[in-house]
C-alpha positions in Angstrom: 17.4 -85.3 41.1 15.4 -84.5 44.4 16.0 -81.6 46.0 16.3 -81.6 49.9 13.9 -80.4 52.2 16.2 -77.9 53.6 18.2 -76.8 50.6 14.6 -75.8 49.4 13.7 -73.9 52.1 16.5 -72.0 52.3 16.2 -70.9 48.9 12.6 -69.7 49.3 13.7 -67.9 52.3 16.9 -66.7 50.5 15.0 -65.3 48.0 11.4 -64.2 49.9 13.8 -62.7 52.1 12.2 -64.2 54.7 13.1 -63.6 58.5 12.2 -67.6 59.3 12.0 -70.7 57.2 8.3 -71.2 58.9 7.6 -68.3 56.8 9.1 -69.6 53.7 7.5 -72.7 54.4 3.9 -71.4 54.3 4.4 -69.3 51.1 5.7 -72.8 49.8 2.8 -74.8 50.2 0.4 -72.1 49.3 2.2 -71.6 46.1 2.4 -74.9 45.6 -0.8 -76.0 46.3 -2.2 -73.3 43.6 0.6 -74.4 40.5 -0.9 -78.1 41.5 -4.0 -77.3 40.1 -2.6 -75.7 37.1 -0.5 -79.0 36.2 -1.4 -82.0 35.0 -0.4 -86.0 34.4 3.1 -86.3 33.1 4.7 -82.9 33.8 2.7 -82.7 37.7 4.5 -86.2 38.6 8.0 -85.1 37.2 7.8 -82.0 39.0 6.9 -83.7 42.7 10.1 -86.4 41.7 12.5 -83.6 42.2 10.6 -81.9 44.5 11.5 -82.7 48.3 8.6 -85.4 49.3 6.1 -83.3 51.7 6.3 -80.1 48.9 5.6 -83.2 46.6 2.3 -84.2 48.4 1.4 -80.9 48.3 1.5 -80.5 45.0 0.1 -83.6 44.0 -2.7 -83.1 45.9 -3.4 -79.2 44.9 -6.1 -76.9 46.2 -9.3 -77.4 43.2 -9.1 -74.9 40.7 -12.2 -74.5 38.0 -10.2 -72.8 35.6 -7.0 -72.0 35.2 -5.9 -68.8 36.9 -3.8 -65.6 35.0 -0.8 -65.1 36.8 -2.5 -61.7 38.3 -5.5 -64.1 39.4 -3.0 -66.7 40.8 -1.0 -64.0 43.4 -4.4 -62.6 44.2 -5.4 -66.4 45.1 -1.8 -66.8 46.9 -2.7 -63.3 48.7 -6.2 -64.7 49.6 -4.6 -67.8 51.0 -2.0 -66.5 52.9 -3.5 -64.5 56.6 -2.2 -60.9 56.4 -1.1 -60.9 52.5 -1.5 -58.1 50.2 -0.8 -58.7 46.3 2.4 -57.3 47.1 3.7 -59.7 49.6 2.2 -62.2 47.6 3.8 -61.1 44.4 7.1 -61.7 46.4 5.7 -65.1 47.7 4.7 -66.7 44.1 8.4 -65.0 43.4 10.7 -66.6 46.0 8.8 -70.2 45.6 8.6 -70.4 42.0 11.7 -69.5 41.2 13.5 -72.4 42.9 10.5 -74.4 41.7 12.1 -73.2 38.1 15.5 -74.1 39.2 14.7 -77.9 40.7 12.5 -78.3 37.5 15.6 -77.7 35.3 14.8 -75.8 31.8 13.6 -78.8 30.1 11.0 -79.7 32.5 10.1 -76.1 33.3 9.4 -75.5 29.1 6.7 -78.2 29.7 5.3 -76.7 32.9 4.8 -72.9 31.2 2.8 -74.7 28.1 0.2 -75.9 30.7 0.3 -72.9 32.2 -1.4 -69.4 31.2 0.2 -66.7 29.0 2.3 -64.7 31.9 4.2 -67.4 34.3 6.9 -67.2 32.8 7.8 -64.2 34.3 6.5 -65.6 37.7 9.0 -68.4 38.0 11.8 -65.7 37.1 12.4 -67.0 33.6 11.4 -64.9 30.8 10.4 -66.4 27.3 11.6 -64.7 24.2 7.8 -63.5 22.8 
């Protein structure tokens, strides 16, 4: 099931804490644009169907990436990509974003995404994996 534009949104800024939903917004497609790269074929496409349709695009059509990025390398790419970012505030961006990513994705979904994914983003999307 889709989520809605503004349901989204008002999770991310919910959870960033955010003091407008422009700035959730921003940290969303950054974020988004970044775990694009990282996803491919099957799991990408059933992640943008429950996505609302413009975070879809964006994720469908991700910033290029030559290599997979550790989750450190991927909130210092977020940090680089978002004017007036520290790792900190990004650390809280990737947070906020990818945690309702997790919780649109659903468990099942979200197992697939963290096998395509680097050691570590688990913890970024708020869902720890027994080690």
């Amino acid at each position: 099931m889709t989520v809605r534009w503004e349901a989204f949104l008002d999770q991310v800024t919910e959870r960033g804490e955010y003091g407008s939903r422009r700035e959730a917004e921003r940290a969303a497609r950054v974020v988004l644009a970044l775990l694009g790269a990282h996803l491919v074929g099957e799991v990408r496409a059933q992640l943008a169907a429950r996505l609302p349709e413009g975070f879809a695009l964006i994720l469908l059509n991700p910033l290029q990436s030559a290599e997979p990025l550790s989750p450190e390398r991927f909130v210092r790419a977020t940090a680089a990509w978002i004017e007036g970012a520290t790792e900190q505030t990004a650390a809280w961006d990737v947070s906020a974003v990818l945690s309702t990513v997790a919780d649109a994705a659903g468990e099942d979904l979200l197992g697939q995404i963290l096998l395509q994914l680097p050691a570590g983003y688990d913890l970024l999307f708020g869902r720890p994996q027994p080690t």
